[in-house]
C-alpha positions as CSV (number, residue, x, y, z in Angstrom):
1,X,-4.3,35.6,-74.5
2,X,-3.2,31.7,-74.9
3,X,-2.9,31.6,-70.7
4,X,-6.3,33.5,-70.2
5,X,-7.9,30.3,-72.7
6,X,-5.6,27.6,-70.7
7,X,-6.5,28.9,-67.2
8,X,-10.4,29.3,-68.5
9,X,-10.3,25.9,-69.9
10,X,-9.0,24.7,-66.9
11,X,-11.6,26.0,-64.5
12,X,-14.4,24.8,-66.5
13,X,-13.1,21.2,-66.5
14,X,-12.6,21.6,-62.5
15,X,-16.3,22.9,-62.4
16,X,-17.2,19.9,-64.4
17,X,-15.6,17.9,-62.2
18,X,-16.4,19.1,-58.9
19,X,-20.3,19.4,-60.0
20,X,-20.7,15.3,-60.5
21,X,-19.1,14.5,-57.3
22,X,-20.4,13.5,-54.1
23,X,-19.0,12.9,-50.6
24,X,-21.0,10.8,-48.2
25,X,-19.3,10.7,-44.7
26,X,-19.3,9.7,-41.2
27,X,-20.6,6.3,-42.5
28,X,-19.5,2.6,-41.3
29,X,-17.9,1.8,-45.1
30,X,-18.3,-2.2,-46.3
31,X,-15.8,-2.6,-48.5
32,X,-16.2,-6.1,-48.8
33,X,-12.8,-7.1,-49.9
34,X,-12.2,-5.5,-46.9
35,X,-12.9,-4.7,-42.9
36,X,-15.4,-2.8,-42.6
37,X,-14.5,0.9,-42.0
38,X,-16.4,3.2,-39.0
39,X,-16.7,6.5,-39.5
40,X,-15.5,7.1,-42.8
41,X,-16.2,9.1,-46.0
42,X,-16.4,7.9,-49.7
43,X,-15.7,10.2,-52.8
44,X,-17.3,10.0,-55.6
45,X,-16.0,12.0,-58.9
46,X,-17.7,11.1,-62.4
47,X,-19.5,8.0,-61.3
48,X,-16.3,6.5,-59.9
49,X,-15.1,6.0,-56.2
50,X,-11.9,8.1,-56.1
51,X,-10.8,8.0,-52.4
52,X,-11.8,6.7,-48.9
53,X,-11.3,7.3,-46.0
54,X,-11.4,9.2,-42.1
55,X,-11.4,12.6,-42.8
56,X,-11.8,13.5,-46.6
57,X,-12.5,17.0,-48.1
58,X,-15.4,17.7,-50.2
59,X,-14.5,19.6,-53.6
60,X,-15.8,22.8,-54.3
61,X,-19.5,22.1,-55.6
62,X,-19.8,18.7,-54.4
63,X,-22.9,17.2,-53.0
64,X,-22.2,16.2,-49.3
65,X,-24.5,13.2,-47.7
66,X,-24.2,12.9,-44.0
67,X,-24.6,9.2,-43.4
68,X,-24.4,9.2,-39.6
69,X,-25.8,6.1,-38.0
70,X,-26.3,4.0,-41.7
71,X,-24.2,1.8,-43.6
72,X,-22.5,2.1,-46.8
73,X,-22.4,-1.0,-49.2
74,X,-21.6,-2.0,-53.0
75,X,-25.2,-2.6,-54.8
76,X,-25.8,-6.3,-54.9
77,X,-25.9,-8.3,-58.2
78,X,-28.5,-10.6,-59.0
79,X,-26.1,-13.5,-61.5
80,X,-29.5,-14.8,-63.5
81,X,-32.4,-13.4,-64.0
82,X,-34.8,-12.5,-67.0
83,X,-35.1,-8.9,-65.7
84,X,-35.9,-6.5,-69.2
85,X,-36.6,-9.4,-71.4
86,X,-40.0,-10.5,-70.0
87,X,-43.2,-8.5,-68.5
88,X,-45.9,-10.7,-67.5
89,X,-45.4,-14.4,-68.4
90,X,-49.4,-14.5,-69.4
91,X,-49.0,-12.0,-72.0
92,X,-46.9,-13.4,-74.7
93,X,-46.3,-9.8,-76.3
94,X,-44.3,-8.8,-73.9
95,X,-42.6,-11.9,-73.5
96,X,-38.5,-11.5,-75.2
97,X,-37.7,-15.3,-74.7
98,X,-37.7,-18.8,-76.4
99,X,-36.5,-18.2,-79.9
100,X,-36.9,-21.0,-82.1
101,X,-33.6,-22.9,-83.3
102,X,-31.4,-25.4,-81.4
103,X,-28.4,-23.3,-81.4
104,X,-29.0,-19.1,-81.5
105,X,-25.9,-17.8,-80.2
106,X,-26.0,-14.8,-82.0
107,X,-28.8,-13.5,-80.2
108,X,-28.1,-10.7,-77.8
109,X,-29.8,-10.0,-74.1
110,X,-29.2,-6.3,-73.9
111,X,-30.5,-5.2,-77.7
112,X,-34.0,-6.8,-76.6
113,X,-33.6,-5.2,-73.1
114,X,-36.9,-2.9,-71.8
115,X,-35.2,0.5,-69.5
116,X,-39.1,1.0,-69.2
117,X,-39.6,-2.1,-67.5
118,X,-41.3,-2.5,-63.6
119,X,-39.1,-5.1,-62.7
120,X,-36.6,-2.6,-62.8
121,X,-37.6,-0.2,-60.5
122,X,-39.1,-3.4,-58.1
123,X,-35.7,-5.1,-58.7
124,X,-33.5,-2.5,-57.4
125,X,-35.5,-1.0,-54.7
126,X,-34.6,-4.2,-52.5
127,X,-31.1,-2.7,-53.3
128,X,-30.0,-4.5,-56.5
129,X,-28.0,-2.4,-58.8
130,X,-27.2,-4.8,-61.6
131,X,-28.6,-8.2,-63.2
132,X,-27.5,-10.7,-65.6
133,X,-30.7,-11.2,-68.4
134,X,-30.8,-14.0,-69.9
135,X,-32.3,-14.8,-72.9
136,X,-33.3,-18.2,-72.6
137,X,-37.0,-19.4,-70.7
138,X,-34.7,-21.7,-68.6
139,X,-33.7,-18.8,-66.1
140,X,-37.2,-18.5,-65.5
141,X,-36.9,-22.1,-63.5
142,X,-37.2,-24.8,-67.1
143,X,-35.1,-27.3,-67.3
144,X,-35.2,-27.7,-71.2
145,X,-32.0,-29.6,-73.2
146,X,-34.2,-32.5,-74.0
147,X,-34.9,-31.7,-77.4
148,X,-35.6,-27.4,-77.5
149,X,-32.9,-25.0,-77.6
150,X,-29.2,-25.8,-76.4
151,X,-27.5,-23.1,-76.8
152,X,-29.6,-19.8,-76.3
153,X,-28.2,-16.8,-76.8
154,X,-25.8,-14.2,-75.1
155,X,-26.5,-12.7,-71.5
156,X,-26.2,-9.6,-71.3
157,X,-24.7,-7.6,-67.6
158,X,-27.2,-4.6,-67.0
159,X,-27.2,-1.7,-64.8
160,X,-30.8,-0.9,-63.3
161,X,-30.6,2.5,-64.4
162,X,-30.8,4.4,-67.8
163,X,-32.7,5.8,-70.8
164,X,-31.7,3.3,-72.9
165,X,-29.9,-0.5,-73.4
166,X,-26.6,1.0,-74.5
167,X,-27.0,3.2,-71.4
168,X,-27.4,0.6,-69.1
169,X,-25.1,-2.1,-70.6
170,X,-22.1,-3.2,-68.2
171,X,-20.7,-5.8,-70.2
172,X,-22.9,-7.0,-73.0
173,X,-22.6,-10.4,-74.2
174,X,-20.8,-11.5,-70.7
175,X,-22.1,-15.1,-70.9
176,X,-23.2,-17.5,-73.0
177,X,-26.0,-19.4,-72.3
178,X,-26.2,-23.1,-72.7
179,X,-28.6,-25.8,-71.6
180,X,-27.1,-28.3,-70.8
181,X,-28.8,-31.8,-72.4
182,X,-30.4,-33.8,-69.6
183,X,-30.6,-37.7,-69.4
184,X,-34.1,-38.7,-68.1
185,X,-35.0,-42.1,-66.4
186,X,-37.4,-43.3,-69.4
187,X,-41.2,-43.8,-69.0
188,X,-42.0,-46.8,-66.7
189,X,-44.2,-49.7,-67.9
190,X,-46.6,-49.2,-65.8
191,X,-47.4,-45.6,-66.2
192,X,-47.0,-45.9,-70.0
193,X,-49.9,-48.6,-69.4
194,X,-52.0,-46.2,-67.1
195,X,-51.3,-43.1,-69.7
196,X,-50.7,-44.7,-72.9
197,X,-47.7,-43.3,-73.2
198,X,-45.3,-45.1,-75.1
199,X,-42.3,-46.7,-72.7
200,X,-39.0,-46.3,-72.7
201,X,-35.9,-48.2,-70.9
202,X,-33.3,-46.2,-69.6
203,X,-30.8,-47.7,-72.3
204,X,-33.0,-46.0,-74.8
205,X,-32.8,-42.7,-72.6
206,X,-29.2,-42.9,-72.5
207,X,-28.6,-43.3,-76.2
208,X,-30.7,-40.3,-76.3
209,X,-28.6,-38.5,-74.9
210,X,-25.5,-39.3,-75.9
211,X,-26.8,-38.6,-79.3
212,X,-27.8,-34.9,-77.9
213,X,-24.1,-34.5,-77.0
214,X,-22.6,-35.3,-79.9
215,X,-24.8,-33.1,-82.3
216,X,-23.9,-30.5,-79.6
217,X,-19.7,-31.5,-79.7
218,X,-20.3,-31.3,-84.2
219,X,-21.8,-28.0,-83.6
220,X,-18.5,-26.8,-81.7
221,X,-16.8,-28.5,-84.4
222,X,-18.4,-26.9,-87.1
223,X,-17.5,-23.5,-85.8
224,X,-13.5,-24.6,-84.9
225,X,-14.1,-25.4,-88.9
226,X,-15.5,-21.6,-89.5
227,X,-12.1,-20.3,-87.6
228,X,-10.1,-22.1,-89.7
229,X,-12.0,-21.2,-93.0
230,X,-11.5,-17.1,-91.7
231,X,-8.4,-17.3,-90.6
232,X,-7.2,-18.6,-94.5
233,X,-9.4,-15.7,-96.0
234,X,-10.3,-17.7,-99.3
235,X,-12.6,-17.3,-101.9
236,X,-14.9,-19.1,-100.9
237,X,-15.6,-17.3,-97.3
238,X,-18.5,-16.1,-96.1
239,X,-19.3,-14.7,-92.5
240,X,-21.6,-16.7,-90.8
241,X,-23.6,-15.1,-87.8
242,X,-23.8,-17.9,-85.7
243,X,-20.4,-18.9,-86.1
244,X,-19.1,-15.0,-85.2
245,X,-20.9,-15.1,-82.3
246,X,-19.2,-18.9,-80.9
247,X,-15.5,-17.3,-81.9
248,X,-15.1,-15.9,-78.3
249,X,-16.2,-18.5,-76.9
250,X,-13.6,-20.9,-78.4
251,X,-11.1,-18.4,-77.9
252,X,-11.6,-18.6,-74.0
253,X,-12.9,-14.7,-74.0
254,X,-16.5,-15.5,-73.2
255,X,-17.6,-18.2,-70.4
256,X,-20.6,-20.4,-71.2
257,X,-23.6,-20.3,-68.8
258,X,-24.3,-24.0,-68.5
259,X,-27.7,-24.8,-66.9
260,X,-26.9,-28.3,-65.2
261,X,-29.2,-29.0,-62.5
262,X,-28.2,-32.5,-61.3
263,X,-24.5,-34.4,-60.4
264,X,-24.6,-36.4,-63.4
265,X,-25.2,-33.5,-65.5
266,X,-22.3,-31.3,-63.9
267,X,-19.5,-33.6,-64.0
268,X,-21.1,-34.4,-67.9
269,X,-20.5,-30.6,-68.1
270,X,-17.1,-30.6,-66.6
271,X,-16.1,-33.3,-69.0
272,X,-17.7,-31.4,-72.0
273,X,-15.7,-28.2,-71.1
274,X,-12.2,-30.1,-70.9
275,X,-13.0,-31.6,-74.2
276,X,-13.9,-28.2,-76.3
277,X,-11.4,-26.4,-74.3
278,X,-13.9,-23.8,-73.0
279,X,-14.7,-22.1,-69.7
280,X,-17.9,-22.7,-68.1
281,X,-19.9,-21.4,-65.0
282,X,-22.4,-24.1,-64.1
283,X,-25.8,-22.8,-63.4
284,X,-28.8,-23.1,-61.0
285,X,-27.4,-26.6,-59.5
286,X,-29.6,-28.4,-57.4
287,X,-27.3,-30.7,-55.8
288,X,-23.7,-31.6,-55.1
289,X,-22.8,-35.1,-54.5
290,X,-19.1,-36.1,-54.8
291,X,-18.7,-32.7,-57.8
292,X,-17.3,-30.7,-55.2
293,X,-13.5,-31.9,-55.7
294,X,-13.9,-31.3,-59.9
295,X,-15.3,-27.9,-59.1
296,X,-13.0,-26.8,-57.2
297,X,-9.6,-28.6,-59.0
298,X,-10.8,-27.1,-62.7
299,X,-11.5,-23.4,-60.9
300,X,-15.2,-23.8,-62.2
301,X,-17.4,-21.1,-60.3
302,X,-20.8,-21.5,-60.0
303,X,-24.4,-19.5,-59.7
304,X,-27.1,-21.0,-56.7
305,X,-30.6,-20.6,-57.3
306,X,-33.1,-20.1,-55.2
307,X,-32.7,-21.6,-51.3
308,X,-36.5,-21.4,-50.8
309,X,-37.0,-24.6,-52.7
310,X,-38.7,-27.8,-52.4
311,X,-35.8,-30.3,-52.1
312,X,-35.2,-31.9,-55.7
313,X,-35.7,-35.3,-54.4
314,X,-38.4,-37.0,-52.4
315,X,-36.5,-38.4,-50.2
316,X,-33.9,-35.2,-49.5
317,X,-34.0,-33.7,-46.0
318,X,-36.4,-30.9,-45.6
319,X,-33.8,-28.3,-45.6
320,X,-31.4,-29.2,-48.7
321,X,-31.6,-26.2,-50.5
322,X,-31.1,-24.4,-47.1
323,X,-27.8,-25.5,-46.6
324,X,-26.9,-26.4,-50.2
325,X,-24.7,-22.8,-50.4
326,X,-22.9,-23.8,-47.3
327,X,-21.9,-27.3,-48.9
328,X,-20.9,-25.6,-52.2
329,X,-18.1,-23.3,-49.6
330,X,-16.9,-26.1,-47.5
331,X,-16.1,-27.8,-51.4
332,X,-13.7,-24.4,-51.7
333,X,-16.1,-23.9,-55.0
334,X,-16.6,-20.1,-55.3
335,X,-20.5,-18.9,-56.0
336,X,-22.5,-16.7,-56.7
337,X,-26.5,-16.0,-56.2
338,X,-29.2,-16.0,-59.1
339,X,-33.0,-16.1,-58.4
340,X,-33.2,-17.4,-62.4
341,X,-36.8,-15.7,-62.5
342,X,-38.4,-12.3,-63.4
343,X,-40.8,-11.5,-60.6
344,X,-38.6,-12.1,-57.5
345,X,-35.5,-10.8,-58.7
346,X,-36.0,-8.7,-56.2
347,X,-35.6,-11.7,-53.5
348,X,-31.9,-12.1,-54.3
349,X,-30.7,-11.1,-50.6
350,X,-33.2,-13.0,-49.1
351,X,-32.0,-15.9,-50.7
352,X,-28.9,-16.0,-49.3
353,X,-30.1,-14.9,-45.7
354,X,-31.7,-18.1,-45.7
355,X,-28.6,-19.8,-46.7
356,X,-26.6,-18.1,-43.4
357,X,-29.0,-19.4,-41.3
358,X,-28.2,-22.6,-42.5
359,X,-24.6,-23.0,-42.2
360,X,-23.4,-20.1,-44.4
361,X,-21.0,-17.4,-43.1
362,X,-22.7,-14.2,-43.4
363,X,-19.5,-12.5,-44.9
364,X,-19.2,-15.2,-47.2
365,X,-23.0,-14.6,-48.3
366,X,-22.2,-11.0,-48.6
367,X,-19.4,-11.8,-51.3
368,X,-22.1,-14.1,-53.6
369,X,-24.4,-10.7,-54.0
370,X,-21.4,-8.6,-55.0
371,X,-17.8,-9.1,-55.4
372,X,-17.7,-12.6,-56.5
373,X,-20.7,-12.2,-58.8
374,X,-18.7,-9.3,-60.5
375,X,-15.7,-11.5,-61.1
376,X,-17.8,-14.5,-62.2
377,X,-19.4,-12.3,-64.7
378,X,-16.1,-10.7,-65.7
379,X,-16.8,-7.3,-64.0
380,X,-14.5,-7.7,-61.0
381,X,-12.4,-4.1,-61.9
382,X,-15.7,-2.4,-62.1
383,X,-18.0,-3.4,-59.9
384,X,-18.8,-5.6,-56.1
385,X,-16.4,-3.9,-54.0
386,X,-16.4,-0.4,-52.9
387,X,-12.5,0.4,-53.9
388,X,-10.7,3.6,-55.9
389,X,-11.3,3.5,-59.4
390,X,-14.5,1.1,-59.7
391,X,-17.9,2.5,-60.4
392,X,-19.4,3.8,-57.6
393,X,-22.9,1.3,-57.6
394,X,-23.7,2.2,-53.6
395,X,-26.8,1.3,-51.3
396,X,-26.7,3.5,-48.0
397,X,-28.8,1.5,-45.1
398,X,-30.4,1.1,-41.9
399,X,-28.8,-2.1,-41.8
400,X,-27.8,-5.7,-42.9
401,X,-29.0,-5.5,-46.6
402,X,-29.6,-9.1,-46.4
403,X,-32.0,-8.4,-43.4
404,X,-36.4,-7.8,-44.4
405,X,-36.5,-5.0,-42.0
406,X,-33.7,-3.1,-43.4
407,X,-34.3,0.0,-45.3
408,X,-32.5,1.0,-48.2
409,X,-32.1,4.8,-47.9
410,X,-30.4,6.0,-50.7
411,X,-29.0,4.5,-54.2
412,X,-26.5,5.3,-56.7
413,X,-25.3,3.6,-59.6
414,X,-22.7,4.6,-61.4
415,X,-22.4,8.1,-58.9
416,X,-25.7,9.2,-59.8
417,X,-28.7,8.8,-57.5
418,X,-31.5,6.5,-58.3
419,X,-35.0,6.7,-57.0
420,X,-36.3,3.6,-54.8
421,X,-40.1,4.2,-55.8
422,X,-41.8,1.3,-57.7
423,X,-45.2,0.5,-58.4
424,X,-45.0,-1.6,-54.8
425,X,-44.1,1.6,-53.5
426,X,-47.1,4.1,-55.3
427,X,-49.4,1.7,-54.7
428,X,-49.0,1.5,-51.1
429,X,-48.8,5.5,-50.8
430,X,-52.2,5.5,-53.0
431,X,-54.2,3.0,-50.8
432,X,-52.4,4.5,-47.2
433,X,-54.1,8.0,-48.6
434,X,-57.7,6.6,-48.7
């Protein structure tokens, strides 16, 4: 009797096994940590990738995908984005951003996240099967830090697929976002006396800001302070919510997303980070200078923004945020891509298409959507590389997915297929029909 239960158990777990898998074969494989792979299968067993390879056998019940003449990649990651958190901008109901308070680190991207949002299903149809949200307005393209919130909450990495937040969460609370503050140039004379505005030298700028800095350097202090008090369990504790939230950070297990925009303001941020003792990833930088050598010598990795950008200064060549990526690899700085926006999250790949045709290796830009985004993230075992054991987030393609005229045929996240309809998609079929 106790055999006849084992061997009945025993089939049921194969046929639970065999039932969630998939084999897609005779497909050129991109591992990306890897050469690329002609003719080859992938299997897929409970949402992971469990072997690859020439000639694999498909398990009794699987679902088998002939991919002759298409491509098989890891679903790009787009590093920034407000994807889930924000609707339409106009509408300030639907709007999940810009909490009031100067420091909110306890407030959490993926609790606020919408599964039922359009972005989504727009977002991954260009074949994007996970996003960082953020939950400050600054990855929407603000600068911000010169006075608003510094420190905004914790980004959140999300799958593109799922009933609800929990479902979808990859790694909540991967990042914490931090504006970084900003040192402006003053208020000329002359416009002050055209505006009547009130002027302001660039000394007075500068103490400013190094006033900014130091509330933010007390504010890491306080919460070193907070450790301490928890650690000695006295009387007197009590949790604090913001505090909780800055303990990983101090204890190197969460790395701050620091919005820094200009040279100055990276190597400021650079210098900050050695100081608290914290890791950083510096965000949406729109130059370079001479921070190429600090990048690279304290391992700091860094997320691009958008290439199809005005240059940041008036008298930058035409083509500086073109070739911007390129200048970031020949530092030996590693880097990911963000479109730090809601409604062309989608762009992602194009972003860094334009970057290859100004200087960037192509395999190099193919790393920045997916393997190197996963490990500056944190997510490097699970996701950006098709390998054994990580989730099996897959885009099967005509093509280059960093090519326009490329179609993405089929997607699955986590081994289970995704539709590629959106409301692009139904209302092109609606209009084609009339």
């Amino acid at each position: 009797m106790k055999k006849t239960i084992l061997f009945f158990s025993c089939a049921l777990a194969l046929t639970a096994a065999t039932s969630n898998s998939i084999l897609i074969r005779n497909v050129t494989v991109h591992p990306i940590t890897a050469p690329e792979i002609q003719n080859s299968s992938v299997l897929v067993i409970d949402g992971k990738i469990v072997d690859i390879g020439p000639r694999l056998a498909a398990h009794q019940g699987a679902r088998v995908i002939d991919g002759r003449g298409l491509h098989l990649y890891p679903g790009m990651i787009n590093a920034a984005t407000n994807v889930g958190l924000a609707e339409i901008e106009s509408l300030r109901d639907t709007v999940d951003l810009d909490e009031i308070g100067t420091f909110n680190p306890e407030l959490r991207a993926e609790v606020a996240f919408n599964p039922s949002s359009e972005h989504v299903e727009v977002t991954r149809a260009s074949g994007i099967t996970s996003v960082i949200t953020l939950p400050g307005s600054g990855a929407r393209g603000g600068r911000g830090g010169g006075g608003g919130s510094v420190i905004t909450g914790q980004g959140a990495l999300m799958h593109l697929d799922g009933w609800t937040w929990e479902e979808m969460a990859v790694k909540p609370s991967a990042v914490m976002e931090m504006v970084f503050p900003v040192l402006n140039s003053g208020v000329p004379r002359q416009f002050a006396a055209l505006t009547g505005a009130a002027a302001t030298s660039f000394a007075d700028q500068e103490k400013q800001y190094k006033e900014r800095l130091q509330h933010v350097s007390d504010f890491f202090q306080n919460v070193r302070q907070y450790r301490q008090a928890k650690q000695a369990n006295g009387p007197d504790f009590r949790p604090d919510l913001k505090m909780e939230a800055m303990l990983p950070v101090l204890d190197g297990k969460q790395s701050i997303f620091v919005r820094a925009d200009r040279e100055r303001m990276i190597k400021d941020a650079v210098a900050f980070a050695e100081k608290e003792k914290v890791k950083i990833i510096i965000a949406n930088p729109r130059e370079l200078g001479t921070a190429g050598p600090l990048l690279k010598e304290h391992h700091i990795p860094v997320i691009l923004g958008k290439t199809f950008e005005l240059p940041l200064h008036e008298d930058d060549a035409y083509d500086a945020p073109y070739t911007l990526p390129a200048e970031f690899y020949k530092a030996g700085v590693k880097f990911c891509f963000g479109t730090f926006d809601v409604e062309f999250a989608r762009n992602v790949p194009f972003e860094a298409a334009q970057a290859v045709a100004f200087g960037l290796p192509h395999d190099e830009a193919l790393k920045a959507l997916t393997i190197n985004s996963a490990e500056i993230l944190g997510a490097g075992d699970m996701l950006g590389s098709i390998e054994k054991g990580k989730l099996a987030d897959l885009i099967l393609t005509d093509g280059d997915p960093m090519e326009a005229r490329t179609s993405i045929k089929q997607m699955f996240i986590a081994g289970r297929e995704v539709p590629l309809q959106s409301r692009h998609t139904r209302e092109y079929e609606k209009w084609m029909q009339r």
